[in-house]
PyMOL Python script that loads the backbone (N, CA, C, O; Angstrom):
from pymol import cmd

cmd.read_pdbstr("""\
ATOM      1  N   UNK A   1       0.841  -1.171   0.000  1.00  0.00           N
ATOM      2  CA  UNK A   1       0.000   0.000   0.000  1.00  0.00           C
ATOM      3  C   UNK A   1       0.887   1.235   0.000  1.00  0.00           C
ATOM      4  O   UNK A   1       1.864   1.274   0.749  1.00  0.00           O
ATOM      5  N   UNK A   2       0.546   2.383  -0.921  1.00  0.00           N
ATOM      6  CA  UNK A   2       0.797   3.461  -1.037  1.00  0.00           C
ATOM      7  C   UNK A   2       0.477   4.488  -0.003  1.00  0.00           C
ATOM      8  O   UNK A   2      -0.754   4.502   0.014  1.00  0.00           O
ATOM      9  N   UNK A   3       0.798   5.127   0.641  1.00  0.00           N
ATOM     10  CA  UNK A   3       0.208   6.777   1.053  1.00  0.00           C
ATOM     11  C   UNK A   3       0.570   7.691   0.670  1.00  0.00           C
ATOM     12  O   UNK A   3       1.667   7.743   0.114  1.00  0.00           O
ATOM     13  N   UNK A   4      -0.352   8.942   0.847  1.00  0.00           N
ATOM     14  CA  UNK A   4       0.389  10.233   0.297  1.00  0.00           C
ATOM     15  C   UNK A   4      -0.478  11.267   0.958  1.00  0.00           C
ATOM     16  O   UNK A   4      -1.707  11.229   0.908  1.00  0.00           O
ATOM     17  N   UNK A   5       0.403  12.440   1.748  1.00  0.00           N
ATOM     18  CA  UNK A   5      -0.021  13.394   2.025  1.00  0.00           C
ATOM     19  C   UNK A   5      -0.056  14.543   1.455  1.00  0.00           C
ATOM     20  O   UNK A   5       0.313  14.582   0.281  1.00  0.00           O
ATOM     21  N   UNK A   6      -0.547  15.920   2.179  1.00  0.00           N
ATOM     22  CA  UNK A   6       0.076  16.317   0.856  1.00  0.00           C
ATOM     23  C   UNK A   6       1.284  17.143   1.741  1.00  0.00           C
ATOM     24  O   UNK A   6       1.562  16.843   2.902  1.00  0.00           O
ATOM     25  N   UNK A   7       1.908  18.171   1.021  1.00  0.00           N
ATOM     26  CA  UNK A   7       2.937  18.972   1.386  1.00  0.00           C
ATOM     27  C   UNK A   7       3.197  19.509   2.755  1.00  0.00           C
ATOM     28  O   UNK A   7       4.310  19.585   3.275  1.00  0.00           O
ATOM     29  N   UNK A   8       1.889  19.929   3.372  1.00  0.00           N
ATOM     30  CA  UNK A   8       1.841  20.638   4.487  1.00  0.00           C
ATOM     31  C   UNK A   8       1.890  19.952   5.883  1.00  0.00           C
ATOM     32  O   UNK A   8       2.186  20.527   6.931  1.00  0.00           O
ATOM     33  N   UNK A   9       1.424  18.119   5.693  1.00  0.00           N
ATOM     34  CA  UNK A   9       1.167  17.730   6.230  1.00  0.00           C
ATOM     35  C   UNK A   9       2.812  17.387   7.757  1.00  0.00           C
ATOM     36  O   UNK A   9       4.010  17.136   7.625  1.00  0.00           O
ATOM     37  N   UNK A  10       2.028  17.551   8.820  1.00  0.00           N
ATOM     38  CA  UNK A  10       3.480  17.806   9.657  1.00  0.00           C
ATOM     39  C   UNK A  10       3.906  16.080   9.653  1.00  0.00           C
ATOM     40  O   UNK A  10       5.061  15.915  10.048  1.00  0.00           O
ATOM     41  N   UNK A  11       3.211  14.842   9.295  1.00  0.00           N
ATOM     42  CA  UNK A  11       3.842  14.040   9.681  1.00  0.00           C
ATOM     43  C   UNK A  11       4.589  13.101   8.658  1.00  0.00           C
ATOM     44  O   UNK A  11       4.143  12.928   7.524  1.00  0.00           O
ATOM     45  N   UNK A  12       5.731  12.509   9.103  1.00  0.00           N
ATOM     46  CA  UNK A  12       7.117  12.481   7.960  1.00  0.00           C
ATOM     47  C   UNK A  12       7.189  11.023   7.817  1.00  0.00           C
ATOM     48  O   UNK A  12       7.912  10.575   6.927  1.00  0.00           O
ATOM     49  N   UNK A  13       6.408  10.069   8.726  1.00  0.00           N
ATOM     50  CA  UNK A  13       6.532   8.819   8.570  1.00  0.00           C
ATOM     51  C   UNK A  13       5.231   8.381   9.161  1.00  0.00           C
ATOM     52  O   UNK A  13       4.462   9.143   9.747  1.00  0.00           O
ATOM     53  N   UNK A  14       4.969   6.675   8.906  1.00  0.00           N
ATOM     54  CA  UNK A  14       3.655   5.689   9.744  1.00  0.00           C
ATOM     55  C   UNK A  14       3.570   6.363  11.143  1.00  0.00           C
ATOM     56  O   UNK A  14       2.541   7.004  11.355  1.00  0.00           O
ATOM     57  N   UNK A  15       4.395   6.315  12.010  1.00  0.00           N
ATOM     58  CA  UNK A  15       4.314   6.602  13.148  1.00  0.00           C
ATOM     59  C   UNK A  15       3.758   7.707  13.564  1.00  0.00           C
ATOM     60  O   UNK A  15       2.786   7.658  14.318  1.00  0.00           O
ATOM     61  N   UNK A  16       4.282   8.871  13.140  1.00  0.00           N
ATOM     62  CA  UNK A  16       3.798  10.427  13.283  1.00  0.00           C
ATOM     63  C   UNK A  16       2.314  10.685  12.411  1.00  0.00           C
ATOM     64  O   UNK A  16       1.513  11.510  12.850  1.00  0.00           O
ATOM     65  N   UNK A  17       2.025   9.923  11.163  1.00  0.00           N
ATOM     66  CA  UNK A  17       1.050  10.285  10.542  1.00  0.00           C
ATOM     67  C   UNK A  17      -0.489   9.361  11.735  1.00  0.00           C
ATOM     68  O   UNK A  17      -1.670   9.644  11.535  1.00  0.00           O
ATOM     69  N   UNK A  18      -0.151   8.573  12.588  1.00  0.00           N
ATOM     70  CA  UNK A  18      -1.201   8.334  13.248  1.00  0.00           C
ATOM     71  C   UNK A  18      -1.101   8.452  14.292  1.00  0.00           C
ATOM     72  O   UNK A  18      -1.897   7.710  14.868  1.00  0.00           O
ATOM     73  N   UNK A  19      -0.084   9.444  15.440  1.00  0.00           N
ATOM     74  CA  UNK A  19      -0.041   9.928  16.028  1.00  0.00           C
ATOM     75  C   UNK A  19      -1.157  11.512  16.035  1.00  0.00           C
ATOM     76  O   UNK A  19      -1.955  12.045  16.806  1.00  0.00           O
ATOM     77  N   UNK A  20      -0.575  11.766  14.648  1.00  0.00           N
ATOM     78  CA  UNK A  20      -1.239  13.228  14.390  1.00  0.00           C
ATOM     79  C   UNK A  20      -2.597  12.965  14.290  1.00  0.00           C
ATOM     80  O   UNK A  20      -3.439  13.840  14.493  1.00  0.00           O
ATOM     81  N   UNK A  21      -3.026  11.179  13.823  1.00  0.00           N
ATOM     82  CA  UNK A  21      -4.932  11.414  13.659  1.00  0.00           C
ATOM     83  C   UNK A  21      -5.079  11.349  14.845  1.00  0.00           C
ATOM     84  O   UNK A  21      -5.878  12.190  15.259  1.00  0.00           O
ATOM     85  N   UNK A  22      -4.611  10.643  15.671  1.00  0.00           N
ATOM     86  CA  UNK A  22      -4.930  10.343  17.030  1.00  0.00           C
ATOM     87  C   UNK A  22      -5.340  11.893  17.846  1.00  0.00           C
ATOM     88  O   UNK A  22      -6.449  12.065  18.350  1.00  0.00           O
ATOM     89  N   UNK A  23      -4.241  12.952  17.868  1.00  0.00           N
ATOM     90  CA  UNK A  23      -4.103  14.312  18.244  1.00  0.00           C
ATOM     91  C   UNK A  23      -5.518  14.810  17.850  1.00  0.00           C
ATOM     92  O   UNK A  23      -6.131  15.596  18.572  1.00  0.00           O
ATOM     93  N   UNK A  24      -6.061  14.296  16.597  1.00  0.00           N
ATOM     94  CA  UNK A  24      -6.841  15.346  16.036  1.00  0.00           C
ATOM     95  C   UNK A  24      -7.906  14.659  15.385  1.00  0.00           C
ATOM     96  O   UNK A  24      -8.191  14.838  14.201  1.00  0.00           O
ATOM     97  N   UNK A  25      -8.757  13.531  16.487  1.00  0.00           N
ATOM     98  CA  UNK A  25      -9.851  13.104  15.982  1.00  0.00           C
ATOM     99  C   UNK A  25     -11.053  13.836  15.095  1.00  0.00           C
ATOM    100  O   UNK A  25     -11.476  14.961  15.358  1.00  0.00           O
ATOM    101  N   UNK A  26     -11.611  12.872  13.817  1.00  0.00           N
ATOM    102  CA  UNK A  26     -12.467  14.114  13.046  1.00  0.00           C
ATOM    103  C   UNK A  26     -11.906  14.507  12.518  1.00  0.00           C
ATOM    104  O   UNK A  26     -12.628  14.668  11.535  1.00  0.00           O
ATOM    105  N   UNK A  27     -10.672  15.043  12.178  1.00  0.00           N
ATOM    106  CA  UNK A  27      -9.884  16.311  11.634  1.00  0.00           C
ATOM    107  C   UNK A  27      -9.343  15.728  10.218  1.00  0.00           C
ATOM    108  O   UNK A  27      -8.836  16.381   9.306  1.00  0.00           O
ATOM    109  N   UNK A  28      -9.538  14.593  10.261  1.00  0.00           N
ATOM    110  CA  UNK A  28      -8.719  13.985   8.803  1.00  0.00           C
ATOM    111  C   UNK A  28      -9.699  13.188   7.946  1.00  0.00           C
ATOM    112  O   UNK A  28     -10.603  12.436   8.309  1.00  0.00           O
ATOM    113  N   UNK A  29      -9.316  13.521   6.767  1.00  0.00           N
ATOM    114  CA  UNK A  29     -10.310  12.506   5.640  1.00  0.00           C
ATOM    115  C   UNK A  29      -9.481  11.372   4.898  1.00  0.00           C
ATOM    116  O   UNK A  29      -8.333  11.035   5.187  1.00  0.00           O
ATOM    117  N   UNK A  30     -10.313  10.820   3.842  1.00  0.00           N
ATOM    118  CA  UNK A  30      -9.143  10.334   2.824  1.00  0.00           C
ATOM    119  C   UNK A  30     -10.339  10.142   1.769  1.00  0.00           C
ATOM    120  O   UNK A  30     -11.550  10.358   1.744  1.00  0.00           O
ATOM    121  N   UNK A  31      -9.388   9.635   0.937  1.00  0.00           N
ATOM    122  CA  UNK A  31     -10.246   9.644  -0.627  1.00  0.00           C
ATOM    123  C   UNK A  31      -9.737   8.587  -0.501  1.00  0.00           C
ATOM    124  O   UNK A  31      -8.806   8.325   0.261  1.00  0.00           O
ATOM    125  N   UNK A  32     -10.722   7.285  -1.808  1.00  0.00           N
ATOM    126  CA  UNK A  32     -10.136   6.022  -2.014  1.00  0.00           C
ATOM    127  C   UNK A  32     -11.468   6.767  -3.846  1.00  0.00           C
ATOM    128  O   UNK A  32     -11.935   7.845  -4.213  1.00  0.00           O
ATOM    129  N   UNK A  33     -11.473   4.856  -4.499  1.00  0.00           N
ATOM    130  CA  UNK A  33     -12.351   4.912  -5.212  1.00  0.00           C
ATOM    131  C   UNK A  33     -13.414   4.506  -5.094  1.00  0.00           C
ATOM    132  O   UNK A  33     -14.116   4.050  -5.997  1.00  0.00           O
ATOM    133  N   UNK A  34     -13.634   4.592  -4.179  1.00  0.00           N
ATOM    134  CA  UNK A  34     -15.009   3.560  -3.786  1.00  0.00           C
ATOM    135  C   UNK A  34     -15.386   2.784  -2.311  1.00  0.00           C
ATOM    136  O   UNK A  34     -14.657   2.680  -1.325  1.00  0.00           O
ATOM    137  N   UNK A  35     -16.370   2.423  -2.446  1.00  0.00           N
ATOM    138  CA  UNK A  35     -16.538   1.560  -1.137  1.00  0.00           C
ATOM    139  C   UNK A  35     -16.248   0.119  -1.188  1.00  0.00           C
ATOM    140  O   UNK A  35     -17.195  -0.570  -1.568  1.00  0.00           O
ATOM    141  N   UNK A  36     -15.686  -0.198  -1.035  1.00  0.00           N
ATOM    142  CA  UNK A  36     -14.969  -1.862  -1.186  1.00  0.00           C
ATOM    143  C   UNK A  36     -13.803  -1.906  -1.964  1.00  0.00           C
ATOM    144  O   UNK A  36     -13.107  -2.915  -1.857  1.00  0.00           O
ATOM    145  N   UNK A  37     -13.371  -0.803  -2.905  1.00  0.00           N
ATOM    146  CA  UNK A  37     -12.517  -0.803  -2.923  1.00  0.00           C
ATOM    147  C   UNK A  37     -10.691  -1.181  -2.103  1.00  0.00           C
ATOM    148  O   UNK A  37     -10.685  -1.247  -0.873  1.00  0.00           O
ATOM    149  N   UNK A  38      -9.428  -1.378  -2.793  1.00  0.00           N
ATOM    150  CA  UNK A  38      -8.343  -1.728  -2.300  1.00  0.00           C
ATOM    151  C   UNK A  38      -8.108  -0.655  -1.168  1.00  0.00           C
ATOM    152  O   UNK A  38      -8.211  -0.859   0.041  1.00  0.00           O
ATOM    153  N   UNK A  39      -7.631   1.031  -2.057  1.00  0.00           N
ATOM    154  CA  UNK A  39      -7.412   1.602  -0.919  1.00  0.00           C
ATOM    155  C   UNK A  39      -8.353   2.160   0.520  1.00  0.00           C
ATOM    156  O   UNK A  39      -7.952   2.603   1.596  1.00  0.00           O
ATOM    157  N   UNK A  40     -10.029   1.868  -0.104  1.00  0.00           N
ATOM    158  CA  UNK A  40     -11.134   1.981   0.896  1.00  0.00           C
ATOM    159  C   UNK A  40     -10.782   1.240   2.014  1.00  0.00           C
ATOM    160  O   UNK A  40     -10.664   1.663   3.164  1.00  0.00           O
ATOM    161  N   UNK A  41     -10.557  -0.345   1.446  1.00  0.00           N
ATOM    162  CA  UNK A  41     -10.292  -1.525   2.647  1.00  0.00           C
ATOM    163  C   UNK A  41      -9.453  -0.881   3.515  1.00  0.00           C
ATOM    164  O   UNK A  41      -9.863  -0.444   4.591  1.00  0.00           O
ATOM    165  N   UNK A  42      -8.024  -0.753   3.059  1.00  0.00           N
ATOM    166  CA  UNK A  42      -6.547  -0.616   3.376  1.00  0.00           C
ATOM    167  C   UNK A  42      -6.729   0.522   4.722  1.00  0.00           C
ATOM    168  O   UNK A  42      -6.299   0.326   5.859  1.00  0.00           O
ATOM    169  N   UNK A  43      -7.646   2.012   4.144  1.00  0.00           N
ATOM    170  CA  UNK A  43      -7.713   2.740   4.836  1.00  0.00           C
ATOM    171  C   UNK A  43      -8.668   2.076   6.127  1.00  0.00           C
ATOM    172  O   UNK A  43      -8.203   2.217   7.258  1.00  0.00           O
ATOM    173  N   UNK A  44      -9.577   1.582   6.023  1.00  0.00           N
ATOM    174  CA  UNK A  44     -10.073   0.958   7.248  1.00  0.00           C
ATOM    175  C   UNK A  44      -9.741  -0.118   8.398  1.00  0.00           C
ATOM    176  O   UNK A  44     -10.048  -0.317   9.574  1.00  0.00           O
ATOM    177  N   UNK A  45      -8.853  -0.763   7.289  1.00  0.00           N
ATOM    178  CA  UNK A  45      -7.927  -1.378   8.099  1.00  0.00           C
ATOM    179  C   UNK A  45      -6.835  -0.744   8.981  1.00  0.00           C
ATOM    180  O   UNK A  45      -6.421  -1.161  10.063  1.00  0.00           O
ATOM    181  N   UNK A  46      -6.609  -0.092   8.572  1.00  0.00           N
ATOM    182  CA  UNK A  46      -5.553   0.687   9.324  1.00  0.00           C
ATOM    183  C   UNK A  46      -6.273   1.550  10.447  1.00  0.00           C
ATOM    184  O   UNK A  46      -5.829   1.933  11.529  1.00  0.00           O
ATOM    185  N   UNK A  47      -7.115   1.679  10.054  1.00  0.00           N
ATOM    186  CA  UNK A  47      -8.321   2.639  11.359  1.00  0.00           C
ATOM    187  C   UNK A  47      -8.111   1.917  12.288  1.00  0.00           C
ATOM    188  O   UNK A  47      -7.546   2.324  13.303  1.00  0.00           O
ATOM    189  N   UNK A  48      -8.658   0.291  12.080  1.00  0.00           N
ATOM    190  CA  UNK A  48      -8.908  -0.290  12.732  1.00  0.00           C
ATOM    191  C   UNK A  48      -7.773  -1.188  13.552  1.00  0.00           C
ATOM    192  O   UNK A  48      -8.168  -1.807  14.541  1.00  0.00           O
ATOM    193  N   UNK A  49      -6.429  -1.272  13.183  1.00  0.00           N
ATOM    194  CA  UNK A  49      -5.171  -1.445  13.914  1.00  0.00           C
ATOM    195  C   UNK A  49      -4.409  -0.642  14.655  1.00  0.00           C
ATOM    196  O   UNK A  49      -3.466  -0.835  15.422  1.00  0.00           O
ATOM    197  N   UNK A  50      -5.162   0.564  14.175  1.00  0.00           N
ATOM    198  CA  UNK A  50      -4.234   1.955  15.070  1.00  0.00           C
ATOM    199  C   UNK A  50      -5.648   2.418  15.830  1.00  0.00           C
ATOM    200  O   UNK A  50      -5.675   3.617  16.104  1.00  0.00           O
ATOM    201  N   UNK A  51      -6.771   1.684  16.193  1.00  0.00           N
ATOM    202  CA  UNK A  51      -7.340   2.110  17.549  1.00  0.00           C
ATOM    203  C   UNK A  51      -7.856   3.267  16.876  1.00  0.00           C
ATOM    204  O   UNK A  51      -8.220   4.159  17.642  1.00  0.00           O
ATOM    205  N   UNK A  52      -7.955   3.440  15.942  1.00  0.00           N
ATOM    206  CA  UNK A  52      -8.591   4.897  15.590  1.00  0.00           C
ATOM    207  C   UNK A  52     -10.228   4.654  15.464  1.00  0.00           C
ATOM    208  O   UNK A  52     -11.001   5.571  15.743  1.00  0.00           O
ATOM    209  N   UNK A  53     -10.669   3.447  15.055  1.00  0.00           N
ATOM    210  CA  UNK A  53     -12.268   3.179  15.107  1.00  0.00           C
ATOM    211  C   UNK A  53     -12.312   1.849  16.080  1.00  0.00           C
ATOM    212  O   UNK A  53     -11.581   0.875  16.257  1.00  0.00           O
ATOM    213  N   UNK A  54     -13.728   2.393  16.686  1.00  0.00           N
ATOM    214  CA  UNK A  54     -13.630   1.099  17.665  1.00  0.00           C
ATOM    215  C   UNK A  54     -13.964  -0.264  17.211  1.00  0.00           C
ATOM    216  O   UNK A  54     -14.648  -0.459  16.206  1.00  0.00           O
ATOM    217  N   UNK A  55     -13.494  -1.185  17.931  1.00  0.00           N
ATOM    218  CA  UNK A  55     -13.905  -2.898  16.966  1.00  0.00           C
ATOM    219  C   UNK A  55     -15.631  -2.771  17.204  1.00  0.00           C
ATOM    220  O   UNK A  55     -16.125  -2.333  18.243  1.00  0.00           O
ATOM    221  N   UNK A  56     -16.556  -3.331  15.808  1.00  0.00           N
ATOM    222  CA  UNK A  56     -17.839  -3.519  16.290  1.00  0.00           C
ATOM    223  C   UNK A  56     -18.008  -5.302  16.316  1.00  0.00           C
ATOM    224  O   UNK A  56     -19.057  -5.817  16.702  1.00  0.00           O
TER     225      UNK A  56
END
""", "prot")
cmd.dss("prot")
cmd.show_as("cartoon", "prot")
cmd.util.cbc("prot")
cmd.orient("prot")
């Protein structure tokens, strides 16, 4: 899997980039292509390993 922020974004690696969602619940989006989509999954998965959404 790919990521990409854009320019402004303060965090420089995995670690800091979900530190910073953590800091700033709500505050972040993402684009994929779709719903079931690869990067849709990927992004939810990752929600869901970094504690960012709760397990249902």
């Amino acid at each position: 899997m790919v990521a990409r922020t854009l320019a402004g974004c303060p965090a420089k690696d995995v670690k800091a980039f979900v530190a910073d969602l953590k800091a700033k619940p709500g505050k972040r989006n993402f684009g994929s292509l779709g719903s079931g989509s690869s990067p849709h999954v990927a992004a939810k998965l990752l929600k869901k390993m970094t504690i960012l959404m709760p397990c249902m």
